[in-house]
Biotite code that builds the C-alpha atoms (Angstrom):
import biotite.structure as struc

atoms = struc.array([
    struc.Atom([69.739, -69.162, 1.105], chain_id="A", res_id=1, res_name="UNK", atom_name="CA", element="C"),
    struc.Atom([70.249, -68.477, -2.852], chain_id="A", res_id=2, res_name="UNK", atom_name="CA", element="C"),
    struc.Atom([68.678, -65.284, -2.552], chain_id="A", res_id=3, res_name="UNK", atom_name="CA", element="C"),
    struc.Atom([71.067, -64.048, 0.279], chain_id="A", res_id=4, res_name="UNK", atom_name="CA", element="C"),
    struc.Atom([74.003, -65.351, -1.448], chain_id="A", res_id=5, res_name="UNK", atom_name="CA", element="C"),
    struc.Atom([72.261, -63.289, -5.005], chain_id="A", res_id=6, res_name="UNK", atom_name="CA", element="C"),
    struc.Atom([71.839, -59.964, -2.575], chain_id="A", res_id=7, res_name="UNK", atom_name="CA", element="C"),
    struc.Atom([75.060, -60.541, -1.462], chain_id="A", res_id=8, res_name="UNK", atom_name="CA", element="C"),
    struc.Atom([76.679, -60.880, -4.884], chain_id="A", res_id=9, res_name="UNK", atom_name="CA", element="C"),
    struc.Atom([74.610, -57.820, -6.013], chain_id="A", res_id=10, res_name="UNK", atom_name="CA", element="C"),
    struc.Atom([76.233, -55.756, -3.340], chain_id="A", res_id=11, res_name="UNK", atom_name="CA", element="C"),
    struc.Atom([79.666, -56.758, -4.050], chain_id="A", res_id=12, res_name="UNK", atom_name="CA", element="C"),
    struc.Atom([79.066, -56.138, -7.858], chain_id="A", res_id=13, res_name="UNK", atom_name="CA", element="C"),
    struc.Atom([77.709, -52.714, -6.741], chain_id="A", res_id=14, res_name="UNK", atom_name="CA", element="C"),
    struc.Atom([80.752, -51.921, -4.915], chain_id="A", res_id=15, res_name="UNK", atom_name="CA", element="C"),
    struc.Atom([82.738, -52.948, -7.403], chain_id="A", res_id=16, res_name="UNK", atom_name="CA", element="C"),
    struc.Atom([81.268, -50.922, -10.043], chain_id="A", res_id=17, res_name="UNK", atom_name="CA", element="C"),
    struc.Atom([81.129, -47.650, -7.811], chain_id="A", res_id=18, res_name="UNK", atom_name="CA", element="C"),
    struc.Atom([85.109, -48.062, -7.224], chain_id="A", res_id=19, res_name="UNK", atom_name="CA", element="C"),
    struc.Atom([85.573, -48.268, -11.163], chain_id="A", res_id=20, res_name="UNK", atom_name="CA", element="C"),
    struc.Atom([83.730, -45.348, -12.360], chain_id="A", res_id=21, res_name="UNK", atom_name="CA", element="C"),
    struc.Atom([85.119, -43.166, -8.995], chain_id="A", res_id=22, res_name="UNK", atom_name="CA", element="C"),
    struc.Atom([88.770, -44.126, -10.468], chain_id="A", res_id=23, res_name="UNK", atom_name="CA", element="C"),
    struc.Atom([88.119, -43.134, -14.259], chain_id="A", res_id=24, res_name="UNK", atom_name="CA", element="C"),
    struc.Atom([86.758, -40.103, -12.635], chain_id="A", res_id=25, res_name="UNK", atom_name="CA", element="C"),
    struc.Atom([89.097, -39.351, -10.522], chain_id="A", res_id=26, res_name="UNK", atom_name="CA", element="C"),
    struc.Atom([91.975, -40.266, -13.212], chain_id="A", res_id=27, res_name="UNK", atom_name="CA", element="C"),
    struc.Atom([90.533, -37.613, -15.532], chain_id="A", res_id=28, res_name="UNK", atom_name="CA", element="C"),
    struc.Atom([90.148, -34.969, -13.425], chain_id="A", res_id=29, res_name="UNK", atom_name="CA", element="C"),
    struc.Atom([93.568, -35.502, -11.920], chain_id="A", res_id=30, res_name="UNK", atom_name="CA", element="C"),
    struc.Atom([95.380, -34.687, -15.243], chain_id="A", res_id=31, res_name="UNK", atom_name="CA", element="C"),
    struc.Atom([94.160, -30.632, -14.548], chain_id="A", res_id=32, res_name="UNK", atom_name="CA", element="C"),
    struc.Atom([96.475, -29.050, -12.194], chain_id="A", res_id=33, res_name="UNK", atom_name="CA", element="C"),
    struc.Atom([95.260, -28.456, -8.876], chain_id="A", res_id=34, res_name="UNK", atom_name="CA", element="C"),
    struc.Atom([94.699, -24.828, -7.827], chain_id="A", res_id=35, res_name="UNK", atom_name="CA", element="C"),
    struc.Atom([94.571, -25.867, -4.153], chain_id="A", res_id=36, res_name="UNK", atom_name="CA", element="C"),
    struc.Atom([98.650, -26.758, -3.413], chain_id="A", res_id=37, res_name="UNK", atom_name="CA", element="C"),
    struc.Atom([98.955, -30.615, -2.623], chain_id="A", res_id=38, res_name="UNK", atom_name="CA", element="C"),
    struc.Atom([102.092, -31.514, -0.181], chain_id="A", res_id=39, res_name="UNK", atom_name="CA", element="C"),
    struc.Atom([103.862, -33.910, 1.250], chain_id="A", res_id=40, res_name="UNK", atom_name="CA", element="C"),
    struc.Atom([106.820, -34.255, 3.381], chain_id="A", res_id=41, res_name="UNK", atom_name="CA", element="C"),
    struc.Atom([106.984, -37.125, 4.619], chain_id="A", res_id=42, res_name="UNK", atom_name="CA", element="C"),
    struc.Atom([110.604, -36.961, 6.217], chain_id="A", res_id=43, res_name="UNK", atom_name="CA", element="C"),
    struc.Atom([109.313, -34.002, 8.586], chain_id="A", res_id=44, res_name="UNK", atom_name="CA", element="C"),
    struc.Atom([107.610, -37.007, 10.728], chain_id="A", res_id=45, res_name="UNK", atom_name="CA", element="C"),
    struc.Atom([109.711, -36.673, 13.905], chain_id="A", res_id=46, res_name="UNK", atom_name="CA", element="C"),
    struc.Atom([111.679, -39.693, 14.736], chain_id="A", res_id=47, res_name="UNK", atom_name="CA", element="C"),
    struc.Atom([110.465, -39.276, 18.783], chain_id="A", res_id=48, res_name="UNK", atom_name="CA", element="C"),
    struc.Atom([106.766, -39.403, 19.003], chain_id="A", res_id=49, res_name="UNK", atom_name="CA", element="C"),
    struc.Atom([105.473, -38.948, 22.567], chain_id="A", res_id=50, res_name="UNK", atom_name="CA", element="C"),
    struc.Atom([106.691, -42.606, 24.271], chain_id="A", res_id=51, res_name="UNK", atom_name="CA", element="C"),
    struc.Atom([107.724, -44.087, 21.062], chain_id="A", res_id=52, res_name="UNK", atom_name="CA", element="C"),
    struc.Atom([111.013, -43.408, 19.186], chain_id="A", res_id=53, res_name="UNK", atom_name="CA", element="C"),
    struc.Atom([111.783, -44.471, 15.271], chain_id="A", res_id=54, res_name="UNK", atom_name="CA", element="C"),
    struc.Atom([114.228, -45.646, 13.380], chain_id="A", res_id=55, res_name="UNK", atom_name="CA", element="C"),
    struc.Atom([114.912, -46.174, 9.759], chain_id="A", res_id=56, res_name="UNK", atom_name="CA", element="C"),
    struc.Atom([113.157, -48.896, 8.167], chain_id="A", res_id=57, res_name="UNK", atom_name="CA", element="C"),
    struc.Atom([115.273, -51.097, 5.126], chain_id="A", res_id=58, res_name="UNK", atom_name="CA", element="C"),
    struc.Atom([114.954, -49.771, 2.274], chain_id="A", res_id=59, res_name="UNK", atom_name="CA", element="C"),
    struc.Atom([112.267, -51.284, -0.581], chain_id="A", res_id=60, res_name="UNK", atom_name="CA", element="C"),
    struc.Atom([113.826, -53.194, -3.295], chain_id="A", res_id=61, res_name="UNK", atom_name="CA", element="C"),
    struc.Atom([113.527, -51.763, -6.887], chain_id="A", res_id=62, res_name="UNK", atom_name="CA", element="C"),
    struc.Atom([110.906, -53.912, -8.313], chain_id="A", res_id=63, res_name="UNK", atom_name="CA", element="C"),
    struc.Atom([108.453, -53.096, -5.194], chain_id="A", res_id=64, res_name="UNK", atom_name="CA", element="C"),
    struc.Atom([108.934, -49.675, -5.269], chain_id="A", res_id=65, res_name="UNK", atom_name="CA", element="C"),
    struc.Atom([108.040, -49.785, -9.432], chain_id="A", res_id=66, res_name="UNK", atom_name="CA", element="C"),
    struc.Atom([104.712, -51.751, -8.233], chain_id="A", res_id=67, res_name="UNK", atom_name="CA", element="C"),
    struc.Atom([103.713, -49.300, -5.620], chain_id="A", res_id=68, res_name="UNK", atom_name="CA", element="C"),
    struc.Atom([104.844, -46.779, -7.839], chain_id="A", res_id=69, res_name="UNK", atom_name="CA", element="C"),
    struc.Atom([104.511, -43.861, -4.995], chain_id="A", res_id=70, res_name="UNK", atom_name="CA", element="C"),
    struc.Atom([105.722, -40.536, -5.004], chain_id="A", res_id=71, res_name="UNK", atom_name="CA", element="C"),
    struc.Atom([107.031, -40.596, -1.398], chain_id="A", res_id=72, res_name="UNK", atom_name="CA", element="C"),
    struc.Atom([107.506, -43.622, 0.737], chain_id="A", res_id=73, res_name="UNK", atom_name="CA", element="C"),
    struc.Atom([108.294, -43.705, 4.359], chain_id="A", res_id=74, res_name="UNK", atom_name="CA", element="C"),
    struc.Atom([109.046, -46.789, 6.253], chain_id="A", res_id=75, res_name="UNK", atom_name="CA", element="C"),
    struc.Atom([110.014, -46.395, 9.883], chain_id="A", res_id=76, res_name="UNK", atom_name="CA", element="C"),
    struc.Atom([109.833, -48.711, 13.007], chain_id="A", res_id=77, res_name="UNK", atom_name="CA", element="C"),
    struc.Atom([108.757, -47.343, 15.922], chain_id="A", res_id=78, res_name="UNK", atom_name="CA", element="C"),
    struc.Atom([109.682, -48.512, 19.683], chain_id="A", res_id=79, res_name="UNK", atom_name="CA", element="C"),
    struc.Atom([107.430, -48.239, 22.693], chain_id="A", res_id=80, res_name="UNK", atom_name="CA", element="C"),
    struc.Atom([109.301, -47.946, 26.444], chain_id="A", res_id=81, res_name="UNK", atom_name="CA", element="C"),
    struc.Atom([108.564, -51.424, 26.622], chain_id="A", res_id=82, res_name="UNK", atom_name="CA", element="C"),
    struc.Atom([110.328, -52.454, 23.782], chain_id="A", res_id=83, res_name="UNK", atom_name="CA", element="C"),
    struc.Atom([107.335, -53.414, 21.579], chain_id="A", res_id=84, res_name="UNK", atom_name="CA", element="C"),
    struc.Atom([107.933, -52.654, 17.787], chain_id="A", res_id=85, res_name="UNK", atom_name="CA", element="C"),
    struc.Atom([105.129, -51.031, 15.437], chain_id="A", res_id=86, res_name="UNK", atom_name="CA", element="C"),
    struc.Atom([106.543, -50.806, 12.057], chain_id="A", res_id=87, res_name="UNK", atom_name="CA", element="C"),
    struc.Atom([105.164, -47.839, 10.075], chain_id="A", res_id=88, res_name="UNK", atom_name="CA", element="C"),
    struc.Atom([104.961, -47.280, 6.326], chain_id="A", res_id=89, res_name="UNK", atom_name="CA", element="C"),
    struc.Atom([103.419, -44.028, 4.268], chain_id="A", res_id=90, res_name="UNK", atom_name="CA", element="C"),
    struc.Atom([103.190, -44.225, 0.831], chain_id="A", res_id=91, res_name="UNK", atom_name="CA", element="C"),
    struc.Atom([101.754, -40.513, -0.522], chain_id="A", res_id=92, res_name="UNK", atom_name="CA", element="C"),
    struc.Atom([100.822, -40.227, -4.251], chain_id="A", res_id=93, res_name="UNK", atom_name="CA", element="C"),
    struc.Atom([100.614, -36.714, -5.845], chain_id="A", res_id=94, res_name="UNK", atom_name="CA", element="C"),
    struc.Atom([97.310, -38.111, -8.124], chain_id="A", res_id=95, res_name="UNK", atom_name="CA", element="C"),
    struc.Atom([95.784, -41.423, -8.990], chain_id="A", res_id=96, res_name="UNK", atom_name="CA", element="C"),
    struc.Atom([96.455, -41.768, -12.707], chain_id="A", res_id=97, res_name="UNK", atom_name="CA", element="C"),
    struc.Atom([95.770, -44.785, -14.883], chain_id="A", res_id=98, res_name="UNK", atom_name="CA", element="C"),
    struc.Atom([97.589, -47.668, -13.937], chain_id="A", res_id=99, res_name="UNK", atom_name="CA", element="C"),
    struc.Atom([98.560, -45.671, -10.098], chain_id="A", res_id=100, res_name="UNK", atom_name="CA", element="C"),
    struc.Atom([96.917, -45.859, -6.873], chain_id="A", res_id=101, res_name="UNK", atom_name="CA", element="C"),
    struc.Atom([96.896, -46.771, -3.306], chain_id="A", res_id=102, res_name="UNK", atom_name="CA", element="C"),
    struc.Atom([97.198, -50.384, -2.840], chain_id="A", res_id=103, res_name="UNK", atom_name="CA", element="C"),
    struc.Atom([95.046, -51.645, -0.568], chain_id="A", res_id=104, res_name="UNK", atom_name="CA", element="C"),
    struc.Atom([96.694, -53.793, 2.757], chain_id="A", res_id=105, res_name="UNK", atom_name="CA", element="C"),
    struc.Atom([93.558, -56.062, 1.938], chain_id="A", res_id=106, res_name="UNK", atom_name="CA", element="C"),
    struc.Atom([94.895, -57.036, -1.532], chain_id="A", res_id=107, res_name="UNK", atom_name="CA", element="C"),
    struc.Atom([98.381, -56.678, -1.021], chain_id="A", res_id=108, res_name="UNK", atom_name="CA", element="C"),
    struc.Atom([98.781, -58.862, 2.391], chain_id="A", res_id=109, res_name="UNK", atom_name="CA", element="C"),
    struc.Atom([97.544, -62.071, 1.132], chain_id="A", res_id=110, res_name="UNK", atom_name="CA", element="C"),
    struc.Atom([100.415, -61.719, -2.031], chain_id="A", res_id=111, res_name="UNK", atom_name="CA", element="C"),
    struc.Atom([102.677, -61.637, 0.407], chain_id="A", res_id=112, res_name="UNK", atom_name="CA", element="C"),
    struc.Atom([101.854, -64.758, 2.353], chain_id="A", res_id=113, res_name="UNK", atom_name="CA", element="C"),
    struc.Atom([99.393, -63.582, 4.883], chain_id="A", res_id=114, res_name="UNK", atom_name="CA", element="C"),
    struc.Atom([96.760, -64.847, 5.605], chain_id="A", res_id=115, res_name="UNK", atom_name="CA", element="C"),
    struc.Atom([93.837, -62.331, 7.722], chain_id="A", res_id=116, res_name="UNK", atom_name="CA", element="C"),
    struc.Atom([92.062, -63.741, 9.994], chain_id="A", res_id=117, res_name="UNK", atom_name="CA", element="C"),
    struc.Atom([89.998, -60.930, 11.248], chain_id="A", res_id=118, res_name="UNK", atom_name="CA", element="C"),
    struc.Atom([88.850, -57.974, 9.654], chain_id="A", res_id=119, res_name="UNK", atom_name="CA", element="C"),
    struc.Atom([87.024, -55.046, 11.130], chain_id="A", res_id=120, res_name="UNK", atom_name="CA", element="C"),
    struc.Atom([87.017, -51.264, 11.592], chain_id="A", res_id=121, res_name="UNK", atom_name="CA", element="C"),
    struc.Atom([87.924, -48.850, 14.764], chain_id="A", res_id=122, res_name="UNK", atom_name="CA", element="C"),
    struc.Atom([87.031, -45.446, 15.333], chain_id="A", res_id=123, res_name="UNK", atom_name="CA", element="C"),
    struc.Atom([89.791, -43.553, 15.354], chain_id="A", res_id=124, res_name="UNK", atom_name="CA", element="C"),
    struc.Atom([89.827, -40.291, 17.812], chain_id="A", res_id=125, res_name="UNK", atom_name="CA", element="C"),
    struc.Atom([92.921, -37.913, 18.511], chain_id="A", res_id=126, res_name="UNK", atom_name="CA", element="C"),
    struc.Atom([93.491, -34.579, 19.736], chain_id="A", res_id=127, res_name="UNK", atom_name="CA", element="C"),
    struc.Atom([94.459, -32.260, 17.050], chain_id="A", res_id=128, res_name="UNK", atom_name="CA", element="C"),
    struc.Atom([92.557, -34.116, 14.463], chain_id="A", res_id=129, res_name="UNK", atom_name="CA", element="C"),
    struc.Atom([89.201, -34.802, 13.100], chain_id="A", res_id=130, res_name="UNK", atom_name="CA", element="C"),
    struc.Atom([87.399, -37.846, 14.204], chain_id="A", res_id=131, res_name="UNK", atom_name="CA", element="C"),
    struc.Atom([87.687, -40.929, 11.386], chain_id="A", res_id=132, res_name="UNK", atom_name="CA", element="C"),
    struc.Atom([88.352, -44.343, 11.289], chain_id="A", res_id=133, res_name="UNK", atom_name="CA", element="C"),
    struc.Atom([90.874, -47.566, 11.409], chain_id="A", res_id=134, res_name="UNK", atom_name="CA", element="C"),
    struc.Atom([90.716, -50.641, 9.532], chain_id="A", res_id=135, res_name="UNK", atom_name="CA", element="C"),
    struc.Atom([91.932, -53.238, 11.532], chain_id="A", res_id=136, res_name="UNK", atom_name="CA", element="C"),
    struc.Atom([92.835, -57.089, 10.327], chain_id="A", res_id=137, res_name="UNK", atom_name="CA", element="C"),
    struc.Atom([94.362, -59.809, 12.711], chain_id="A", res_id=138, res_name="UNK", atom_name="CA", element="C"),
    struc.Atom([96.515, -61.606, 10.180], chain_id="A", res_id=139, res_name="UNK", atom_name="CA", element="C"),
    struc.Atom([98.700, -64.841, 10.149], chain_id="A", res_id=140, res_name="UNK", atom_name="CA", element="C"),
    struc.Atom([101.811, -66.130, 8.440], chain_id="A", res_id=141, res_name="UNK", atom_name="CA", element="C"),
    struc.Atom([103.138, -69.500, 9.484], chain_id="A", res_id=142, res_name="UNK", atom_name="CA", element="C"),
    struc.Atom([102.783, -68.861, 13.636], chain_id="A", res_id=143, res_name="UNK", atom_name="CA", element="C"),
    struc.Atom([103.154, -65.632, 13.547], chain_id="A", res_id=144, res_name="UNK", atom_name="CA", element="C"),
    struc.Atom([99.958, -63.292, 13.866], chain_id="A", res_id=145, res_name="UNK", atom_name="CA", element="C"),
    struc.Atom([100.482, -59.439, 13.786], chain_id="A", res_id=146, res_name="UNK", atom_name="CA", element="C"),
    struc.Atom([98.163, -56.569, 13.902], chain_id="A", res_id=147, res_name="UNK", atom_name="CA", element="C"),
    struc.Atom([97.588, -54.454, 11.076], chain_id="A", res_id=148, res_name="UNK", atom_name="CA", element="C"),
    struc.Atom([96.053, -51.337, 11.209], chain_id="A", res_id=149, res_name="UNK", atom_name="CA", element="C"),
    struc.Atom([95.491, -48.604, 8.382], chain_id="A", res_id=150, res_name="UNK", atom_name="CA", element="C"),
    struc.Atom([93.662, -45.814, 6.881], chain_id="A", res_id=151, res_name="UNK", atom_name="CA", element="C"),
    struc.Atom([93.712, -43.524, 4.212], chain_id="A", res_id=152, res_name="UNK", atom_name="CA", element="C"),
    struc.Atom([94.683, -39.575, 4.396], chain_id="A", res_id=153, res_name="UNK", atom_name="CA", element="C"),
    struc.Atom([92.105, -37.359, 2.103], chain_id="A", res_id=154, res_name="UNK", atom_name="CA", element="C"),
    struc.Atom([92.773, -33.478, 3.005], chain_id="A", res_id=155, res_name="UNK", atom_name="CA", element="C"),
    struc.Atom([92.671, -34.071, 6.476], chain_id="A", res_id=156, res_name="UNK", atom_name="CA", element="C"),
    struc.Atom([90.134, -37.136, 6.736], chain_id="A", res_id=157, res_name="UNK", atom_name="CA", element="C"),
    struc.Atom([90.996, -40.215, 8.339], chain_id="A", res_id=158, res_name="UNK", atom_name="CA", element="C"),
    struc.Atom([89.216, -42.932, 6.199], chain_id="A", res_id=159, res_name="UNK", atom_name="CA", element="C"),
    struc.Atom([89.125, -46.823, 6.753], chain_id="A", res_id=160, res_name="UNK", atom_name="CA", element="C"),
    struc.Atom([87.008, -47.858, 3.577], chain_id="A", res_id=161, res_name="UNK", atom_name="CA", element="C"),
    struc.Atom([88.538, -48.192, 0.419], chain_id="A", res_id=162, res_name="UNK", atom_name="CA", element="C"),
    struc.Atom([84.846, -47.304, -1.132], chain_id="A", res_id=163, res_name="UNK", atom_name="CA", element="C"),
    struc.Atom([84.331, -44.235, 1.500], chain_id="A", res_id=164, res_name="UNK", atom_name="CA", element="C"),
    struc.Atom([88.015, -43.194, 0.074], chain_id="A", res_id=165, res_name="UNK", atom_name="CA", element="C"),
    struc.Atom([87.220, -43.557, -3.643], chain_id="A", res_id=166, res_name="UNK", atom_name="CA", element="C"),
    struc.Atom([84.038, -41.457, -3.682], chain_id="A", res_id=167, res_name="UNK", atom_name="CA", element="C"),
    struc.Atom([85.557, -38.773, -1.506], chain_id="A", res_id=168, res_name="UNK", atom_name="CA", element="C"),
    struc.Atom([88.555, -39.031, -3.931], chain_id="A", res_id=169, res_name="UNK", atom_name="CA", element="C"),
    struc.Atom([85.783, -38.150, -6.764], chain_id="A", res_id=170, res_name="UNK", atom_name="CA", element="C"),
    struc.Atom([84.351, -35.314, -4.951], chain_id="A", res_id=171, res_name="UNK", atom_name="CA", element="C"),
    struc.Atom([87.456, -33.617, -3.957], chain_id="A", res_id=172, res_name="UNK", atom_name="CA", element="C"),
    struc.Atom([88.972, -34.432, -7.993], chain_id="A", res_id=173, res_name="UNK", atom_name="CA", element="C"),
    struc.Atom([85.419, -33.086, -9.352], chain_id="A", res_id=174, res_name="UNK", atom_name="CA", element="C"),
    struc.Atom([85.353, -29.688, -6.683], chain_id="A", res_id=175, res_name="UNK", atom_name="CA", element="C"),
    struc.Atom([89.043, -29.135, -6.160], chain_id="A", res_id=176, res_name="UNK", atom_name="CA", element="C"),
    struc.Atom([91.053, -30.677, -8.988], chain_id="A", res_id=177, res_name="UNK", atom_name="CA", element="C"),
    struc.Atom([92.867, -33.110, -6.647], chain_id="A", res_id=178, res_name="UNK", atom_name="CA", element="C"),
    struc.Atom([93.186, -36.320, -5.937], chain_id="A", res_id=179, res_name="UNK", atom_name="CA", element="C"),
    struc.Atom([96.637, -36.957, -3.736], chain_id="A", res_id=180, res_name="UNK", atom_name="CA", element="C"),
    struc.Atom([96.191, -39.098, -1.103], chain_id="A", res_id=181, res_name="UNK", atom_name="CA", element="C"),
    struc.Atom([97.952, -41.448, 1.115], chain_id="A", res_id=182, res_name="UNK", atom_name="CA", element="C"),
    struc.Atom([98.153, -44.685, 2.799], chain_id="A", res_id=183, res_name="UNK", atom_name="CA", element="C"),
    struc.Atom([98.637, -44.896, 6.358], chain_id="A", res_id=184, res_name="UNK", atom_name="CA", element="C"),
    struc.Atom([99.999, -48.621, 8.049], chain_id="A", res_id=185, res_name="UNK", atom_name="CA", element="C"),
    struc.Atom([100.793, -49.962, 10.931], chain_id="A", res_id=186, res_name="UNK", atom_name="CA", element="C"),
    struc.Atom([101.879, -53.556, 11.930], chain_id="A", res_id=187, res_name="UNK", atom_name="CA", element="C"),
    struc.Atom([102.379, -54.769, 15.496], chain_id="A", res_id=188, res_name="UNK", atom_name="CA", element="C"),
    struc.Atom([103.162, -58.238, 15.861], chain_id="A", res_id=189, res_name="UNK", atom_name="CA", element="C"),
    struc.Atom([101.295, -59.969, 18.509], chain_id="A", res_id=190, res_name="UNK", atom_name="CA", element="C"),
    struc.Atom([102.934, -61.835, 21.317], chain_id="A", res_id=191, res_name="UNK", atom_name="CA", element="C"),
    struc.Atom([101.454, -62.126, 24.641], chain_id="A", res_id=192, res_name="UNK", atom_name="CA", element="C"),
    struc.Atom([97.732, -61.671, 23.769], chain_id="A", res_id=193, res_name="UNK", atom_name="CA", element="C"),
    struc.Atom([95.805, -59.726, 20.689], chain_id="A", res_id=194, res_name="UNK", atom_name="CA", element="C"),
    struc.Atom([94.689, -57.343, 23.621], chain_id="A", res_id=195, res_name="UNK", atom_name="CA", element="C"),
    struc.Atom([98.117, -55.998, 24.203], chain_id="A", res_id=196, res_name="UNK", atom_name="CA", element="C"),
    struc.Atom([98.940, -55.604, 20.528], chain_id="A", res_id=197, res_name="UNK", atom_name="CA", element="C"),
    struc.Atom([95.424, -53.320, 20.039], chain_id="A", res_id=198, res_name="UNK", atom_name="CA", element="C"),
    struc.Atom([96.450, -51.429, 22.713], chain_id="A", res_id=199, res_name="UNK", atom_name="CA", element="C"),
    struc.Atom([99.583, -50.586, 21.564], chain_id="A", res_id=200, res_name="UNK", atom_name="CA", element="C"),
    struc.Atom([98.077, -49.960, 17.788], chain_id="A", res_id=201, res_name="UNK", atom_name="CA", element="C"),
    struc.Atom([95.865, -47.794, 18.831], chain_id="A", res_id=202, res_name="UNK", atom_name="CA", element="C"),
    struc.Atom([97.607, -45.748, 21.048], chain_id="A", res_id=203, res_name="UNK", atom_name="CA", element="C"),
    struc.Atom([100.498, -45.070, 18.565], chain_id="A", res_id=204, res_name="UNK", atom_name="CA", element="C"),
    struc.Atom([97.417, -44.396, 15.642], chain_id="A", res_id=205, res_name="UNK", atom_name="CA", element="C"),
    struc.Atom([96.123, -42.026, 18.288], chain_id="A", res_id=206, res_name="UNK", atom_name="CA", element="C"),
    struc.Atom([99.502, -39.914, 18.784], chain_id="A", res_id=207, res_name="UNK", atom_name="CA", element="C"),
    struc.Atom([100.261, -40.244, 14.664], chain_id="A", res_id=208, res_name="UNK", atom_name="CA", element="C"),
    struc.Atom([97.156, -38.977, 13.719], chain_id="A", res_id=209, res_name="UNK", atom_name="CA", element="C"),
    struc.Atom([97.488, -35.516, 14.466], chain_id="A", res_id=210, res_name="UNK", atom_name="CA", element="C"),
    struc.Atom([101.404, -35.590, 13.091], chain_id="A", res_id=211, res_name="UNK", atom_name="CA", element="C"),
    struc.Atom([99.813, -36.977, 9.377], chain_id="A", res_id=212, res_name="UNK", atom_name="CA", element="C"),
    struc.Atom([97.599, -33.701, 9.310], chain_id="A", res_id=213, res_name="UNK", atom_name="CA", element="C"),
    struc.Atom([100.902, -31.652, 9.642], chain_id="A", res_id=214, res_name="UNK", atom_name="CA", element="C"),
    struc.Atom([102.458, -33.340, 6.818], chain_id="A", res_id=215, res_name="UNK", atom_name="CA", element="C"),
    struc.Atom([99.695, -34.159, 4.392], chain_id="A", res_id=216, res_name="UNK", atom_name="CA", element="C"),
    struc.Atom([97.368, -31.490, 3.853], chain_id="A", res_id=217, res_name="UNK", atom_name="CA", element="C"),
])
């Protein structure tokens, strides 16, 4: 048992350590401008996406936007025929620097009272896009549960793991002198049955996907 639990605490510390040196690598190579052009534009994201159809979200209060401390923010809500509501938020940074870059839904849920349940990850395949991958979290706040599911955009790479993302982050910083990259969310609160709710995530992920590559290269 003690040596599982010491393996198991080795691994973590591993992971740890690789996400550490991958962001003071990719923080000094991101100060060097990038010859390959970087770009976001977020507010090109039509508001009518096959079945579904979006809306403005509210806007982010002042002291949340200086924590997140993005470069461009979108946060949308976007209605299936059936009336079911998957809210949608994008937040792109230009370059990880030193004290900026992507939170993680992992870290950032929990401060905000909830709790997940469930954690696991989804393959994610769409036409128009290359294959990648979903992280997906059941999570709960009081009785609600909703269903969270996110990735991260590298240069046309849909990535789940916050490791996977880091080290690509260093090769891309290290062999193209960038490191933009953006977080991808979706939340779909669950009512009938967890079943319904994946079905709807996953369906909207599948139609987004390909619109993400248009608008962050």
């Amino acid at each position: 048992m003690c040596s599982d639990e010491s393996r198991m605490s080795n691994k973590r510390a591993a992971a740890v350590l690789v996400m550490l040196i991958a962001s003071a690598v990719i923080a000094r190579a991101a100060v060097q401008p990038p010859p390959v052009s970087s770009r976001s534009n977020l507010s090109a994201l039509p508001y009518a996406i096959q079945e579904w159809r979006g809306t403005q979200g509210a806007p982010l209060d002042e002291e949340t936007l200086r924590i997140l401390s993005a470069d461009s923010i979108l946060n949308r809500t976007y209605t299936a025929a059936d009336g079911t509501p998957i809210g949608l938020y994008v937040a792109y940074y230009a370059k990880q620097r030193p004290g900026v870059s992507i939170h993680s839904p992992l870290h950032c849920l929990p401060g905000t009272g909830w709790e997940a349940i469930d954690v696991s990850t989804l393959g994610l395949t769409a036409p128009g896009a290359a294959p990648g991958a979903v992280r997906r979290i059941i999570v709960r706040k009081n009785q609600r549960l909703a269903l969270v599911l996110y990735w991260y955009a590298l240069h046309g790479r849909t990535i789940a793991s916050e490791v996977s993302s880091k080290l690509l982050l260093l090769t891309d910083s290290v062999r193209l002198h960038r490191s933009d990259a953006a977080l991808v969310r979706l939340v779909v609160p669950i009512g009938a049955s967890v079943a319904a709710a994946d079905e709807h995530g996953m369906a909207f992920a599948r139609a987004l996907a390909p619109r993400m590559k248009d608008i962050l290269y």
